[in-house]
N, C-alpha and C positions, 0 to 999 in steps of 0.2 A: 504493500500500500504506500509504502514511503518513496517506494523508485516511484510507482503509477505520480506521485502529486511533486514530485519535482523534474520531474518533464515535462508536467503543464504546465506549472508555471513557468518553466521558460519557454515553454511553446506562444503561450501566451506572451510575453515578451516580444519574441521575435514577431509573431503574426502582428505585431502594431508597428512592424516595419515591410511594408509592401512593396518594397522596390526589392528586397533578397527572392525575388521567383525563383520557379526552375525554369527560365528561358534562358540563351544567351544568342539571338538569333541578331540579334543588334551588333553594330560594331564601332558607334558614336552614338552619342545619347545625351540629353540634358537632364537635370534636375534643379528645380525650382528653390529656395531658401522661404523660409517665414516672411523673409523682408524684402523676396523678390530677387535677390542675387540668382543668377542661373549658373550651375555650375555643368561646367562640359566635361562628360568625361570621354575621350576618345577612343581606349580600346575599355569596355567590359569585362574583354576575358583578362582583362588584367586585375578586376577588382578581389581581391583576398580578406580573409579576416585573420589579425594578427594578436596575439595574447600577450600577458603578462611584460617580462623585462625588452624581448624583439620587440616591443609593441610600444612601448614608451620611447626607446630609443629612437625609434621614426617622428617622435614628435615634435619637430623641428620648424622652424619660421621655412626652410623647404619646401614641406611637405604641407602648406597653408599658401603658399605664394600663389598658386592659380586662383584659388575661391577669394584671399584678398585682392587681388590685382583686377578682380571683377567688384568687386563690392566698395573699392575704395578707385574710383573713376574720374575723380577730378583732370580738369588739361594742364599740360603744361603751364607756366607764366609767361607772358608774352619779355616782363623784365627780366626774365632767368635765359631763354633760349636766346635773346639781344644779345645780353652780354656773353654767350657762350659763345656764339658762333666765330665770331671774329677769332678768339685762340684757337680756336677748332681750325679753320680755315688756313692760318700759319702755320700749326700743324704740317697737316694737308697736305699744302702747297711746296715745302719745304723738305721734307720726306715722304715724297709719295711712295717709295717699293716699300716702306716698314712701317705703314700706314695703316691701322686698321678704325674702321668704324665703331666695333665693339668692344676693342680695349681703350680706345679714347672715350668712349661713353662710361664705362664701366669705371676708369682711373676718376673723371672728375665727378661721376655720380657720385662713385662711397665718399670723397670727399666732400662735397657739396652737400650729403644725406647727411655724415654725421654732426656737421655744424646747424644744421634744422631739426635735429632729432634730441630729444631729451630723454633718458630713463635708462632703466637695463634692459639688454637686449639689443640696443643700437646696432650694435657692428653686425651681429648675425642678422639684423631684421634688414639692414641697409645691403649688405652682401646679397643678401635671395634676393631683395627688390628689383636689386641694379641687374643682377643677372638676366633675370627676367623680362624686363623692359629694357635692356640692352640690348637684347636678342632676339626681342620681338621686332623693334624699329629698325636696328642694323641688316635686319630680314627683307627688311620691307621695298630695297632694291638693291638686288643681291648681284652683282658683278661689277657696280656702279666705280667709276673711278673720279667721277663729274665732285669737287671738293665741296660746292655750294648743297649738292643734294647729299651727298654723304656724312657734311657736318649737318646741315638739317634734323638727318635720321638722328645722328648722335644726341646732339643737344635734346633734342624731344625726349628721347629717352630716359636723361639723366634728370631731366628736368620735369619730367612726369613723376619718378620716384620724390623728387625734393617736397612736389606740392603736395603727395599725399601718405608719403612716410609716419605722421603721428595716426592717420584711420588706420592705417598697414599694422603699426604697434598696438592698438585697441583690437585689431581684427585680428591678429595671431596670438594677442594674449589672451581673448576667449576662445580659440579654435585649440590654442594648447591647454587650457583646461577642461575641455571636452573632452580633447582626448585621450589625455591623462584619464580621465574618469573613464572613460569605454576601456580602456586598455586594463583597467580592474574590474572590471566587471566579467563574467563569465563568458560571453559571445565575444567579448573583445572588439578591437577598433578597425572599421572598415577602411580598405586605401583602395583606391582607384588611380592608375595612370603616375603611381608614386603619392598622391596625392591624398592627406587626410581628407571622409568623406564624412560631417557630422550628419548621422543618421536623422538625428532626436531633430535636428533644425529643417530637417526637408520636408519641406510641404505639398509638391507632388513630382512624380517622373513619370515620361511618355516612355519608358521600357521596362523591363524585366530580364533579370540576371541570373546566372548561377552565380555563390562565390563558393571560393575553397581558403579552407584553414591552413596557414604553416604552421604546423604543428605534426608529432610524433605521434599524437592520440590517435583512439580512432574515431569514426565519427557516425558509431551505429547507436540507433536509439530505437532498437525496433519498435516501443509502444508509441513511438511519436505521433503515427498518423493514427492510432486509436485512439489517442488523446484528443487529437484536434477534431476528429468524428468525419468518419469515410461520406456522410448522406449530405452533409455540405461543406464540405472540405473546400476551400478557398484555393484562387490557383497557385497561387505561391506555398503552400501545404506542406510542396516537399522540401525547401527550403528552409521554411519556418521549423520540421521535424530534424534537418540537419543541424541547424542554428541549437536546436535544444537538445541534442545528441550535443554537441561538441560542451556546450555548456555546462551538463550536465558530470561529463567526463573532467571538465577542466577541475569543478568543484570536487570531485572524487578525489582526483590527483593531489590536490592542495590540503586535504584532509588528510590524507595518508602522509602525504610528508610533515604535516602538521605534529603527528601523530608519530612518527618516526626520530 
């Protein structure tokens, strides 16, 4: 009776996360935030669920840099890109064979980030930023040797992270307490595309996934789909029964060693 009722209740857990289906027919997908952020994730079959210390260790301003870079969307300054271009341009012009778009963005971005940035966590928050929108804009004309468009690209870059660096620090300081918490928790923290995904914050997705655990356990939970009831088993069923198999096992484990 004690297995039967702790595999419902994480069954029930999982079932109030409807995006873990058993489909993965998708191969790009969005999902929705409470607040309207849309988070993209591009391959599915790359979304996993990670447990205990692997699982904390991913929680990184990293592993937040896509869902904030969407959610913290301000433009550049028209007075920050002024004044960048012109060095940028000297640059340029001056060493063009050892010229790059993406480390002149990246060199004056961290700079430029961490004198607008106050608190702990700066330097890594500023680092992923700058990565990020350094290699997005640097992308954006890829062969270009033309100094005026490629310092363009640059400054944008560098100067996208400066205007919106302190949302980016509010947005991965609650994204790492999220996921700190999921990563204690028995089902553990989902990641997509390297990418922490807060489950508890998403408000709807146009797909459905399988995920798989890194983990050693196994991930049978044969009363699972008894539990959730065969006559109206929802379609994500077999997922929500994995989710609480693995759960279930995690808790096992943690006992025994406990107990040990």
């Amino acid at each position: 009776m004690k297995r039967f009722t702790a595999c419902l209740s994480l069954g029930a857990l999982a079932l109030a996360v409807p995006m873990l289906s058993a489909s993965s027919a998708f191969a790009a997908t969005t999902c929705t935030t409470k607040d309207g952020t849309v988070v993209t994730i591009s391959d599915t079959s790359s979304c996993h669920l990670e447990v205990s210390d692997t699982c904390t260790a991913q929680c990184t301003p990293d592993s937040f840099s896509a869902t904030c870079s969407t959610k913290c969307d301000a433009p550049a300054e028209a007075t920050c890109t002024t004044s960048c271009e012109p060095d940028c341009q000297t640059e340029c012009t001056t060493t063009p064979a050892t010229f790059s778009c993406k480390d002149n963005c990246k060199t004056r971005c961290e700079s430029g980030c961490m004198s607008e940035c106050s608190g702990d966590g700066c330097s890594s928050e500023c680092s992923a930023g700058c990565e990020t929108q350094c290699t997005q804009h640097c992308e954006e004309h890829p062969g270009s040797t033309d100094c005026n468009t490629v310092c363009a690209d640059s400054c944008t870059g560098s100067c996208t992270v400066d205007a919106n660096i302190m949302c980016d620090m509010s947005c991965t300081a609650d994204l790492e307490a999220s996921c700190t918490a999921k990563c204690g928790d028995p089902t553990g923290g989902l990641f997509c595309d390297g990418q922490f995904v807060d489950v508890s914050d998403i408000k709807d997705c146009n797909f459905s996934i399988t995920v798989t655990a890194h983990t050693d356990l196994s991930t049978s939970c044969a009363i699972g789909d008894a539990a959730i009831g065969n006559a109206a088993a929802p379609r994500y069923g077999l997922a929500a029964a994995f989710v609480s198999g693995l759960g279930l096992l995690v808790m096992r484990r943690r006992r025994r060693q406990q107990g040990s």
